[in-house]
py3Dmol code that shows the C-alpha trace and the ligand (Angstrom):
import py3Dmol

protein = """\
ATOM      1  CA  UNK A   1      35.334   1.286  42.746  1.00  0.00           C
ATOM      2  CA  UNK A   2      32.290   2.089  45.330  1.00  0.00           C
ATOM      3  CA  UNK A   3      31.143  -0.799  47.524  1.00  0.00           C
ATOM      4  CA  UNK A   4      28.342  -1.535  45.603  1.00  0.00           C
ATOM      5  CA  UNK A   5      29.982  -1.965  42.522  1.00  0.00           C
ATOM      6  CA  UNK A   6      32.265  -4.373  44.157  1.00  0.00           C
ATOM      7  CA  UNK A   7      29.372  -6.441  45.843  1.00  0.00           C
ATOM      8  CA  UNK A   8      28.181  -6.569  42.023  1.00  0.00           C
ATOM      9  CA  UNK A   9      31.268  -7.792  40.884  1.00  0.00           C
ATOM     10  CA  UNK A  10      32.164  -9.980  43.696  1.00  0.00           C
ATOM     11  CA  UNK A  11      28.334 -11.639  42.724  1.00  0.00           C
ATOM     12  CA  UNK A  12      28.523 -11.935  39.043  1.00  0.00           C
ATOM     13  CA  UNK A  13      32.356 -13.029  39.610  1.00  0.00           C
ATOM     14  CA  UNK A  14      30.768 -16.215  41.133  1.00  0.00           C
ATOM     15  CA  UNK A  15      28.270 -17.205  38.476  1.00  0.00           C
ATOM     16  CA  UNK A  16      29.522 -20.525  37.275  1.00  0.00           C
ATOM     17  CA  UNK A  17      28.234 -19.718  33.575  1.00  0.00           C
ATOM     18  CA  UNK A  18      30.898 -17.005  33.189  1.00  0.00           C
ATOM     19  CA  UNK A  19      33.810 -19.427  32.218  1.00  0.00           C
ATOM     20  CA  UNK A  20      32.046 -21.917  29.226  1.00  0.00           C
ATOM     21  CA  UNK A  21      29.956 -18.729  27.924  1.00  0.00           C
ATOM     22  CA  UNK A  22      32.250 -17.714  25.058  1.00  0.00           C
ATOM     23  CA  UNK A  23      31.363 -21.178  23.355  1.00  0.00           C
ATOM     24  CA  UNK A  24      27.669 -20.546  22.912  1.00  0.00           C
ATOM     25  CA  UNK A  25      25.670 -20.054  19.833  1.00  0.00           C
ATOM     26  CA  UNK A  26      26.613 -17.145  17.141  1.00  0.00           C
ATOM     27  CA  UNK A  27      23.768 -14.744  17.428  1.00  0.00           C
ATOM     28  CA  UNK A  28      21.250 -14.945  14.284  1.00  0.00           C
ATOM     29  CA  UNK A  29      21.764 -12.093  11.652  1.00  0.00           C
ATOM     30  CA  UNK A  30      18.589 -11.263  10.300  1.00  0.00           C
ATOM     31  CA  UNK A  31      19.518  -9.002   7.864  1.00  0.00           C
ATOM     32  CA  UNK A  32      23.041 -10.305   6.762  1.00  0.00           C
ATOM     33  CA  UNK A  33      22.911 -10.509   2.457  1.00  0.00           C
ATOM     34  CA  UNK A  34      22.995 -13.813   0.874  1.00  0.00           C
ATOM     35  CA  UNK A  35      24.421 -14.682  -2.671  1.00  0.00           C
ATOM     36  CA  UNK A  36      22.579 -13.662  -5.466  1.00  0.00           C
ATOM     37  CA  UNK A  37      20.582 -11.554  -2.845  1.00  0.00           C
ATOM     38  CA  UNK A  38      18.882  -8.682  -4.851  1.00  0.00           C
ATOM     39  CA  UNK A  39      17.372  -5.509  -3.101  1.00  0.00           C
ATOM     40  CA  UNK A  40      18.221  -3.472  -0.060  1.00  0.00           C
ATOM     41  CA  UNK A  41      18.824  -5.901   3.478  1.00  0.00           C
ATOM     42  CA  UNK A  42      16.075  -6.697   5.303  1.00  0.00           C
ATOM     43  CA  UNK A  43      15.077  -3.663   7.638  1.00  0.00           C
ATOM     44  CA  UNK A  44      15.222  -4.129  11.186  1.00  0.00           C
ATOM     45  CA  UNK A  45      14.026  -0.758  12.392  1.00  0.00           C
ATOM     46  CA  UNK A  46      11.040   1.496  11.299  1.00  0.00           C
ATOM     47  CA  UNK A  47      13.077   4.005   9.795  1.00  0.00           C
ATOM     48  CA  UNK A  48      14.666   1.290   7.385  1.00  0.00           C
ATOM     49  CA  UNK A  49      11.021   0.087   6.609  1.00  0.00           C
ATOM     50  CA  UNK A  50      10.269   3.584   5.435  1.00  0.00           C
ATOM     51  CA  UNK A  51      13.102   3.572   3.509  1.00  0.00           C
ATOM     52  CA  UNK A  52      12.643   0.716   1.655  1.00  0.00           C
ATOM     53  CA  UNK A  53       9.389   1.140   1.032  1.00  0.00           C
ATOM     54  CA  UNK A  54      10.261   4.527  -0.636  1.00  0.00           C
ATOM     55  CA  UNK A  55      13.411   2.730  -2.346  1.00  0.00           C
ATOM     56  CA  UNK A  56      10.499   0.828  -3.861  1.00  0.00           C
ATOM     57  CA  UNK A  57       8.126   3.563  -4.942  1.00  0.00           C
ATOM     58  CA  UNK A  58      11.160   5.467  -6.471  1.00  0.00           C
ATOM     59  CA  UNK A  59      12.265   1.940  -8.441  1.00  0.00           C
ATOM     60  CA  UNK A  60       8.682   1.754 -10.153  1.00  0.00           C
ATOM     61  CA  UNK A  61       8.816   5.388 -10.720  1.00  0.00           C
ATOM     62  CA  UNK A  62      11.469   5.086 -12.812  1.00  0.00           C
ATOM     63  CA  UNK A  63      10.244   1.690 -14.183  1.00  0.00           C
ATOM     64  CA  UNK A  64       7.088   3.720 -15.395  1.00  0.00           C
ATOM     65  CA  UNK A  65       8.896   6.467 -16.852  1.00  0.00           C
ATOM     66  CA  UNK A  66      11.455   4.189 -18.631  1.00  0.00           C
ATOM     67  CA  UNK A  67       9.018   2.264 -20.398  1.00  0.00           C
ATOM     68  CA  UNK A  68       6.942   5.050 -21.454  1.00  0.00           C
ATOM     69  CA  UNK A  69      10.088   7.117 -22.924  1.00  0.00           C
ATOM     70  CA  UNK A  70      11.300   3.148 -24.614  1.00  0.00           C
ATOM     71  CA  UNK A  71       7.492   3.025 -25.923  1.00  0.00           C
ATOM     72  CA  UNK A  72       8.051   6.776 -27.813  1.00  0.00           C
ATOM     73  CA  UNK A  73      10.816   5.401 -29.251  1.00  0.00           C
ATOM     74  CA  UNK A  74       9.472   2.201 -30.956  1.00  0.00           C
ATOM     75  CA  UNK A  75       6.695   4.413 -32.293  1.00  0.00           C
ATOM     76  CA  UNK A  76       8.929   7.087 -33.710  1.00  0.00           C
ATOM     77  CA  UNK A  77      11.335   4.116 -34.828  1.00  0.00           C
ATOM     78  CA  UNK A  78       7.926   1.861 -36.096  1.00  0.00           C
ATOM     79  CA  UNK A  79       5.828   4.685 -37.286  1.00  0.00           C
ATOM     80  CA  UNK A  80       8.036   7.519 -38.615  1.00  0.00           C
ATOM     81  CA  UNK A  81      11.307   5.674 -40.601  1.00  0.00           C
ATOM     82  CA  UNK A  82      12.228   6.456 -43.654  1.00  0.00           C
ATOM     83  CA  UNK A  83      10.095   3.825 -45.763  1.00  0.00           C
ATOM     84  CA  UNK A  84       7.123   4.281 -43.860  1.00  0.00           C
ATOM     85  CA  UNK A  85       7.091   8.022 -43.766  1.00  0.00           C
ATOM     86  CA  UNK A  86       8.743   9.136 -46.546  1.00  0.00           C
ATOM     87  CA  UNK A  87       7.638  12.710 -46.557  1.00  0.00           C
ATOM     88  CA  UNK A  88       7.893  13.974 -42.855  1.00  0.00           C
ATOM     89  CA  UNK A  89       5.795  16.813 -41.940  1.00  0.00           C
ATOM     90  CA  UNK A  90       7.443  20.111 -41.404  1.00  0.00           C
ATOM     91  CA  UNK A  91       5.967  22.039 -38.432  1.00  0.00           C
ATOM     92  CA  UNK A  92       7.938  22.785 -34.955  1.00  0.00           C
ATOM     93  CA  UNK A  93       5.701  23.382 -31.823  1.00  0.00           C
ATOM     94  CA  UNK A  94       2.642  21.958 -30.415  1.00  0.00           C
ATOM     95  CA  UNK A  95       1.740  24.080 -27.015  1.00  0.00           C
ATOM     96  CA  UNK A  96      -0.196  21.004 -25.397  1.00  0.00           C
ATOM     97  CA  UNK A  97       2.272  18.720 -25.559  1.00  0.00           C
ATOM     98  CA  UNK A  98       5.428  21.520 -24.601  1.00  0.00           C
ATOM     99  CA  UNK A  99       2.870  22.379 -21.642  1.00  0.00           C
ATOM    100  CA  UNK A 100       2.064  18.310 -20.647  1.00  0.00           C
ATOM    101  CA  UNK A 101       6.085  17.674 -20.486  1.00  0.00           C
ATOM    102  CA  UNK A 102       6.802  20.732 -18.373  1.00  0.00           C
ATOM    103  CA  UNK A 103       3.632  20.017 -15.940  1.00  0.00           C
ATOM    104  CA  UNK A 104       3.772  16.605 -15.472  1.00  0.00           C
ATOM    105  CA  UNK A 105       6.895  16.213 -14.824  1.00  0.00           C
ATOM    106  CA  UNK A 106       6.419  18.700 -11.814  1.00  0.00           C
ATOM    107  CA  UNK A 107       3.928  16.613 -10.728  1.00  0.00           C
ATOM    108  CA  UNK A 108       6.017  13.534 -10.040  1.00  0.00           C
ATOM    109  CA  UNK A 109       8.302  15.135  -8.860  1.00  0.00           C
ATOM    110  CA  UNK A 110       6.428  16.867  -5.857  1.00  0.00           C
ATOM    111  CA  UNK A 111       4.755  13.263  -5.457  1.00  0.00           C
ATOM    112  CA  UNK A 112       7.945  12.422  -4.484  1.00  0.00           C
ATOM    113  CA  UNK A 113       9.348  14.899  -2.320  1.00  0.00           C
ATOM    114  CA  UNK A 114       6.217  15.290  -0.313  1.00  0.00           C
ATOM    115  CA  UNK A 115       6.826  10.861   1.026  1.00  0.00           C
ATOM    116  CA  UNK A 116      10.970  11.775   1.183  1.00  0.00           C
ATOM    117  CA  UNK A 117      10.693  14.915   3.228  1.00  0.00           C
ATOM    118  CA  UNK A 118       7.984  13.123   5.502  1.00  0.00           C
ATOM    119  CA  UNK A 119      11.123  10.502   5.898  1.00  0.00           C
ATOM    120  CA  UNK A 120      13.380  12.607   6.607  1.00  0.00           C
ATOM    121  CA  UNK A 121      11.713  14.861   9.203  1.00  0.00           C
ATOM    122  CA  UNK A 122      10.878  11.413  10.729  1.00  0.00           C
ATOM    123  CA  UNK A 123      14.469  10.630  10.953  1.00  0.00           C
ATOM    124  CA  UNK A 124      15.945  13.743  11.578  1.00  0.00           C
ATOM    125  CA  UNK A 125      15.086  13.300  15.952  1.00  0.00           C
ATOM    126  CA  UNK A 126      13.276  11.266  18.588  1.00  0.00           C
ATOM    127  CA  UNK A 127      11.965  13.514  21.305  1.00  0.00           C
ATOM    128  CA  UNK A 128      11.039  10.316  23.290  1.00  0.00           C
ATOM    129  CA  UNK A 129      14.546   8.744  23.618  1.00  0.00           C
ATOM    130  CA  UNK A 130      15.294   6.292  25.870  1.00  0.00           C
ATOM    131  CA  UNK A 131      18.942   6.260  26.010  1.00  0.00           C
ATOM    132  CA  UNK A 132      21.643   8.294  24.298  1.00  0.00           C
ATOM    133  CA  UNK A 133      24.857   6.683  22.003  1.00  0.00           C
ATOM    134  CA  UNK A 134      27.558   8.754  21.501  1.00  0.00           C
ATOM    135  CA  UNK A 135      29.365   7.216  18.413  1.00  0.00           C
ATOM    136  CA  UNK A 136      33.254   9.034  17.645  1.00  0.00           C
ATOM    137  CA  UNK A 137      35.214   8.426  14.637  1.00  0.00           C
ATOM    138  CA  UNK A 138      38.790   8.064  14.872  1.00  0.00           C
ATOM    139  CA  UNK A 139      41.855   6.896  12.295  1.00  0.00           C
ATOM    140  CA  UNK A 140      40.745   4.106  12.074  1.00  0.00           C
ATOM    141  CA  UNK A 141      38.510   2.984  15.043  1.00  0.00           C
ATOM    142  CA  UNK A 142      35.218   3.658  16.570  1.00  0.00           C
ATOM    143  CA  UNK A 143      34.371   4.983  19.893  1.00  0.00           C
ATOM    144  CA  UNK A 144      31.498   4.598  22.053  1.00  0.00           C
ATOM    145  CA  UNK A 145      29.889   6.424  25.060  1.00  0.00           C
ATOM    146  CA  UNK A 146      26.583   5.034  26.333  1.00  0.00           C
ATOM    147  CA  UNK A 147      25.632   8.604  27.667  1.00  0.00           C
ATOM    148  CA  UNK A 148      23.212   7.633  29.935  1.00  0.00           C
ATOM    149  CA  UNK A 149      24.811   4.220  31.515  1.00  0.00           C
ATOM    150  CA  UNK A 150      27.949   5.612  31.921  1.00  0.00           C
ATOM    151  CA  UNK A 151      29.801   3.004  29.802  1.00  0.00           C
ATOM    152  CA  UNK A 152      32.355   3.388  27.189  1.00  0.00           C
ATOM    153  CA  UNK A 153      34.485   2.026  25.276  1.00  0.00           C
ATOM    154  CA  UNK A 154      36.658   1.823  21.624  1.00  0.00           C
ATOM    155  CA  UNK A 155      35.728  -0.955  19.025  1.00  0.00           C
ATOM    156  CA  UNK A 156      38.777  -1.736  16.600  1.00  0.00           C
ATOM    157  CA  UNK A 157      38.600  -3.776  13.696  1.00  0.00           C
ATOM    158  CA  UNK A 158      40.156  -7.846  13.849  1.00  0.00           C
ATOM    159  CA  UNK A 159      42.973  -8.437  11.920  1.00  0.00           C
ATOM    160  CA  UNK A 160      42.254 -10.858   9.031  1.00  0.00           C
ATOM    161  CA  UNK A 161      43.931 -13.830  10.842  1.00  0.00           C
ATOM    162  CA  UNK A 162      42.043 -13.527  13.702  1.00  0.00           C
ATOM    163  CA  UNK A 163      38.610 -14.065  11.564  1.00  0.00           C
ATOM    164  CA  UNK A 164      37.066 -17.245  12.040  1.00  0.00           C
ATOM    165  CA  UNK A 165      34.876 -17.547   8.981  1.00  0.00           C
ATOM    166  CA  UNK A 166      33.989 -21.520  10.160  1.00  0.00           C
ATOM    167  CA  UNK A 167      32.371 -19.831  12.663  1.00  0.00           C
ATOM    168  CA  UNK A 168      30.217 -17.215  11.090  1.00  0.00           C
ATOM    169  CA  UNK A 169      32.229 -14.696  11.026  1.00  0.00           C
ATOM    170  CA  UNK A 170      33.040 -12.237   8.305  1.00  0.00           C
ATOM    171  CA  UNK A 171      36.365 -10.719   6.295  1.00  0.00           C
ATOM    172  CA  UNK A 172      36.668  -7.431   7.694  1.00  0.00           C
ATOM    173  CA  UNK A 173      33.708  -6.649   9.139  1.00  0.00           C
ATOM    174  CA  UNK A 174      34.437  -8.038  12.471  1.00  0.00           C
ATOM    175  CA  UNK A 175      35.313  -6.056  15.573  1.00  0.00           C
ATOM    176  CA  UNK A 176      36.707  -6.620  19.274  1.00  0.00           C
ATOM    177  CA  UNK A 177      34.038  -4.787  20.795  1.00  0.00           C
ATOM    178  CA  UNK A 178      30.939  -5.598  20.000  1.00  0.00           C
ATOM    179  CA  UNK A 179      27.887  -2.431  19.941  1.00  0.00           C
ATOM    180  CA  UNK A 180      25.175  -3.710  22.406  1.00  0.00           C
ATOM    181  CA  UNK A 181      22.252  -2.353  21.939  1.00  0.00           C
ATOM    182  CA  UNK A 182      18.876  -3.387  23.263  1.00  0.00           C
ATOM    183  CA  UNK A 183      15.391  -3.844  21.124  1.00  0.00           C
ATOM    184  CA  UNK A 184      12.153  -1.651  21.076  1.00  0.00           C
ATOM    185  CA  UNK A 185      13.909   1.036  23.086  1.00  0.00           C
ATOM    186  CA  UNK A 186      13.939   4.740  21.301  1.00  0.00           C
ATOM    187  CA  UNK A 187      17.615   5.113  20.863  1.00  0.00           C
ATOM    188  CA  UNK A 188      19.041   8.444  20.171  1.00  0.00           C
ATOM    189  CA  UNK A 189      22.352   8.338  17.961  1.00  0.00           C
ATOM    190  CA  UNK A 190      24.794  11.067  18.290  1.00  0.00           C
ATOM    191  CA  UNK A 191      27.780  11.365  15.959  1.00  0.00           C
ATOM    192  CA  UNK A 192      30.691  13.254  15.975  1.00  0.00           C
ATOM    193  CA  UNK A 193      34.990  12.642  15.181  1.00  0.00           C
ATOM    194  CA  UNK A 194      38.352  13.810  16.329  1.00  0.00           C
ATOM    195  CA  UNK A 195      40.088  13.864  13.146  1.00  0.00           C
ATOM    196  CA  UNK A 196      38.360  13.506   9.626  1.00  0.00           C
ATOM    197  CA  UNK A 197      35.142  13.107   8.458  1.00  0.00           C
ATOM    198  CA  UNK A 198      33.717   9.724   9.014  1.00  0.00           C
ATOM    199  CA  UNK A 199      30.184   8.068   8.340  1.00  0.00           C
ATOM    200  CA  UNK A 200      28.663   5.478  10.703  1.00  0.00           C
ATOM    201  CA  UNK A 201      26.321   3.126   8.975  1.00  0.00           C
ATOM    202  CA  UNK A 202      23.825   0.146   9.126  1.00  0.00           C
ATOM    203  CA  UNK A 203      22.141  -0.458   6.281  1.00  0.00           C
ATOM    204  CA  UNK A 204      19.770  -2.799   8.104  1.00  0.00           C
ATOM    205  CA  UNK A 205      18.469   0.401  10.577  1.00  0.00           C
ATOM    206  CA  UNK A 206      18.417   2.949   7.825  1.00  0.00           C
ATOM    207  CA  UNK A 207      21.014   4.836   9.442  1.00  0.00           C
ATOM    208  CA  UNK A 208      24.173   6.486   7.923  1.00  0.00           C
ATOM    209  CA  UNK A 209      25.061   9.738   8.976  1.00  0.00           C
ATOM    210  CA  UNK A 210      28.486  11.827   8.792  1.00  0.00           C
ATOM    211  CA  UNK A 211      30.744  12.095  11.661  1.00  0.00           C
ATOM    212  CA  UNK A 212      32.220  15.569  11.839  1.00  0.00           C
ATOM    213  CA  UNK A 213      34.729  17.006  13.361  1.00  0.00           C
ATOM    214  CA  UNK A 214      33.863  19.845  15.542  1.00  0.00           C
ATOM    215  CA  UNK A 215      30.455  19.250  15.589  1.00  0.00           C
ATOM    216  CA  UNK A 216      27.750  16.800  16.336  1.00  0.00           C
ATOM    217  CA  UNK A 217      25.124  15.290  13.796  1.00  0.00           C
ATOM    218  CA  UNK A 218      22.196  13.475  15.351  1.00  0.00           C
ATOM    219  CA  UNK A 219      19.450  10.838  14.389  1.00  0.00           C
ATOM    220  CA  UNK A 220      17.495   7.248  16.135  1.00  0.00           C
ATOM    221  CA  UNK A 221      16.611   4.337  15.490  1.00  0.00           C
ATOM    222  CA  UNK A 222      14.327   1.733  17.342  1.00  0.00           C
ATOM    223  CA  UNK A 223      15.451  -1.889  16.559  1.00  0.00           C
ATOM    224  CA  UNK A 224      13.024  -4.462  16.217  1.00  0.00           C
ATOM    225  CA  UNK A 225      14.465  -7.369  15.651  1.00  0.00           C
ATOM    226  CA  UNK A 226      16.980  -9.374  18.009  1.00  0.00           C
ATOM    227  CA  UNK A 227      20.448 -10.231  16.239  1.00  0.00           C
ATOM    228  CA  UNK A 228      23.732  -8.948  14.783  1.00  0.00           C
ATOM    229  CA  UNK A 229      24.018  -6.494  12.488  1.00  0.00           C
ATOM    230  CA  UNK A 230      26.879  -5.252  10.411  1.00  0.00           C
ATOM    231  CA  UNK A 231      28.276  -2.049   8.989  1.00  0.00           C
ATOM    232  CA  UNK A 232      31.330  -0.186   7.788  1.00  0.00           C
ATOM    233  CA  UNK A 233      32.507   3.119   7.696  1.00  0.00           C
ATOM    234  CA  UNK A 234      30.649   4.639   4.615  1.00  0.00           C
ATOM    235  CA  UNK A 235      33.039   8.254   4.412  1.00  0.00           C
ATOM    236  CA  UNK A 236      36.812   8.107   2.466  1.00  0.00           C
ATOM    237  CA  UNK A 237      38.703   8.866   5.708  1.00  0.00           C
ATOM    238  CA  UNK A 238      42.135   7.850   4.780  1.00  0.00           C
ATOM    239  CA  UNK A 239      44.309   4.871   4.475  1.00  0.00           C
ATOM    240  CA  UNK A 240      42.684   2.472   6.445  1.00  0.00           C
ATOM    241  CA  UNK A 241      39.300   3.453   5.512  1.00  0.00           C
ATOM    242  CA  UNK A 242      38.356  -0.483   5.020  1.00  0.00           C
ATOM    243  CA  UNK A 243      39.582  -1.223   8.164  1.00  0.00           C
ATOM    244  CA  UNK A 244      36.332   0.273  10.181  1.00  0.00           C
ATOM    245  CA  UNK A 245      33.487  -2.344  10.342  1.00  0.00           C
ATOM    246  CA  UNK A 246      30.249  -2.019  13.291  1.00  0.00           C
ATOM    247  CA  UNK A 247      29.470  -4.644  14.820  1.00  0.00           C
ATOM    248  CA  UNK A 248      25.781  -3.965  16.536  1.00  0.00           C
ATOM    249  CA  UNK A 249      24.484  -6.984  19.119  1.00  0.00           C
ATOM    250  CA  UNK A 250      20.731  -6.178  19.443  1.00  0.00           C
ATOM    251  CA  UNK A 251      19.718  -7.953  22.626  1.00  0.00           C
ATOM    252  CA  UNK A 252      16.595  -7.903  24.981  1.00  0.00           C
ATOM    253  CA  UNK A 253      16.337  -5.180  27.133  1.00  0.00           C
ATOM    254  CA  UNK A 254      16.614  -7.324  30.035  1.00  0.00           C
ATOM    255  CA  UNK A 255      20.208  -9.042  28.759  1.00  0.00           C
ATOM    256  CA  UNK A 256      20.779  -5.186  28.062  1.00  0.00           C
ATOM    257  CA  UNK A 257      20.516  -4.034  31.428  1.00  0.00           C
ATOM    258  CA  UNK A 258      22.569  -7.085  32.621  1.00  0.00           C
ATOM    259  CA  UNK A 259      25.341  -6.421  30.200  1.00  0.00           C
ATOM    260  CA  UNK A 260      25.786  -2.460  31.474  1.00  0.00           C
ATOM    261  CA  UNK A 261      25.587  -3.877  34.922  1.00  0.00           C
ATOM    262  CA  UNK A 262      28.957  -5.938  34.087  1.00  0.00           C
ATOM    263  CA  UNK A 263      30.568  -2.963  32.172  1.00  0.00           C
ATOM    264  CA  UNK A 264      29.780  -1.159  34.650  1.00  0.00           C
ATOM    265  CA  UNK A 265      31.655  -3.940  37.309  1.00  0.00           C
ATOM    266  CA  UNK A 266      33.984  -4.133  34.713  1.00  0.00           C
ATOM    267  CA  UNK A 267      33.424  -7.863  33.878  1.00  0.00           C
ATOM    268  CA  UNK A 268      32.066  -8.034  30.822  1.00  0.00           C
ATOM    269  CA  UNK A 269      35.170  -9.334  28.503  1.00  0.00           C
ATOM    270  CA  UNK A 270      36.656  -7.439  25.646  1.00  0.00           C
ATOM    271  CA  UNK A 271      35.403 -10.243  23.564  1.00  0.00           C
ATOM    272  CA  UNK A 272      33.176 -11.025  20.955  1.00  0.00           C
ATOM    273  CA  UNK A 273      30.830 -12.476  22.334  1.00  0.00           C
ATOM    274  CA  UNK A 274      30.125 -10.262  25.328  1.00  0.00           C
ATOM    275  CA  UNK A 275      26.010 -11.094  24.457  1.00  0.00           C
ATOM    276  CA  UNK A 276      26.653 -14.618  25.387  1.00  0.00           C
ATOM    277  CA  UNK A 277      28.034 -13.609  28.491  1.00  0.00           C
ATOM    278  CA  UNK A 278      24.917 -10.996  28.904  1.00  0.00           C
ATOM    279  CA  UNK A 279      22.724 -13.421  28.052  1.00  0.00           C
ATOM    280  CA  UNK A 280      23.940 -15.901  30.288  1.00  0.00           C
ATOM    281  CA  UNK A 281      23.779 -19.251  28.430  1.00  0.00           C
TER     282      UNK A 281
END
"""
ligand_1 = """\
1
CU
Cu 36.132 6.277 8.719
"""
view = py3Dmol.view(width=600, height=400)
view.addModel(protein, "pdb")
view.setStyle({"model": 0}, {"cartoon": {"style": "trace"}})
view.addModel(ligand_1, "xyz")
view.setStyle({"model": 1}, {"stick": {}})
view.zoomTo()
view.show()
């Protein structure tokens, strides 16, 4: 350990708040679904704004078409039975129409792809990041490596009887290590594994991406909203599949920099609530 990181330590090591910390507030969670909930969760980045807003197009899309094909119906059902139309007619083709259902649906469906590839070239890279996460997949944990800060560590899963739902928390979606992350900062997401294929996920940022072995896959997001998000492993990657939630703290970028500073020292817990001690209240 160099001196400086020492005098850091030998500081922060002093702070009375360090000790009654772990007893402060659960963090809000913005986007966390309710009961009875409909709909995506509430985005908390840009990309998962455009992505909902799309989800939304798409839904009316097929609203539109599904009540135009149920309207044909009743009329052929209404119009063209057996007592009202005894006598059907007996001809086969009608150009127009064969060319209307071959054109328009080419239409719709280039007004579609031109808004989903304009999403996806949007998420595809920042070239303005900020900072750099480095997220591994493993049998049956997740790895971190804050590229830039120098910090890393491995987030595994709580066992079920270590889940305090009175508290807030949730069946299996809680981890040890907690992803701290801080808000309005152009975050660059790199994902790779060491075994199988994995997928790391929050639905709340828009983000789920494979994590390959052998090769890296990359995307960002830029969170907007302070709070705790969830997510799980979204790839079949064996037994314990289940048994791979995220956990992502998204904190100021002030109780950001604090919290590196204590990795860093190496006094930021292996706990939960390693935001409240970041945070310092
Ligand atoms: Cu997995």
């Amino acid at each position: 350990m160099s001196r400086v990181t020492l005098a850091i330590a030998a500081v922060l090591s002093s702070v009375p708040f360090l000790g009654p910390v772990l007893a402060a507030e659960p963090m809000p969670t913005p986007s966390f679904p309710k009961p009875w909930q409909l709909n995506l969760q509430t985005p908390a980045t840009p990309q998962a704004e455009m992505l909902y807003d799309f989800h939304t197009l798409l839904t009316w899309v097929c609203v539109a078409i599904s009540v135009f094909v149920l309207a044909l119906l009743v009329i052929c059902f209404v119009r063209f039975n057996e007592k009202s139309n005894p006598v059907p007619a007996k001809w086969s083709h009608n150009t127009m129409i064969e060319v209307i259902w071959t054109v328009v649906p080419v239409f719709i469906l280039v007004a579609i792809a031109v808004p989903s590839y304009r999403i996806l070239y949007y998420l595809d890279h920042t070239t303005e990041a900020d900072m750099t996460l480095k997220i591994t997949g493993n049998q049956w944990f997740w790895s971190y490596e804050y590229v830039d800060a120098g910090v890393s560590f491995d987030a595994i899963a709580l066992p079920e009887a270590e889940v305090d739902i009175k508290a807030g928390q949730h069946r299996l979606l809680e981890t040890d290590r907690h992803v701290i992350l801080p808000v309005d900062t152009n975050i660059r997401l790199l994902f790779t594994a060491t075994d199988v294929i994995h997928a790391w996920t929050i639905p709340a940022f828009g983000v789920k991406l494979d994590n390959m072995p052998g090769r890296i896959n990359e995307t960002w997001t830029r969170i907007t909203k302070p709070g705790r998000y969830y997510g799980q492993c979204s790839e079949l990657c064996g037994v314990d599949h289940s048994y791979m939630p995220i956990v992502v703290d998204a904190v100021s970028k002030e109780e950001y920099q604090r919290w590196v500073e204590q990795e860093k020292a190496g006094l930021a817990p292996a706990s939960k609530d390693a935001v409240s001690l970041a945070a310092g209240n």
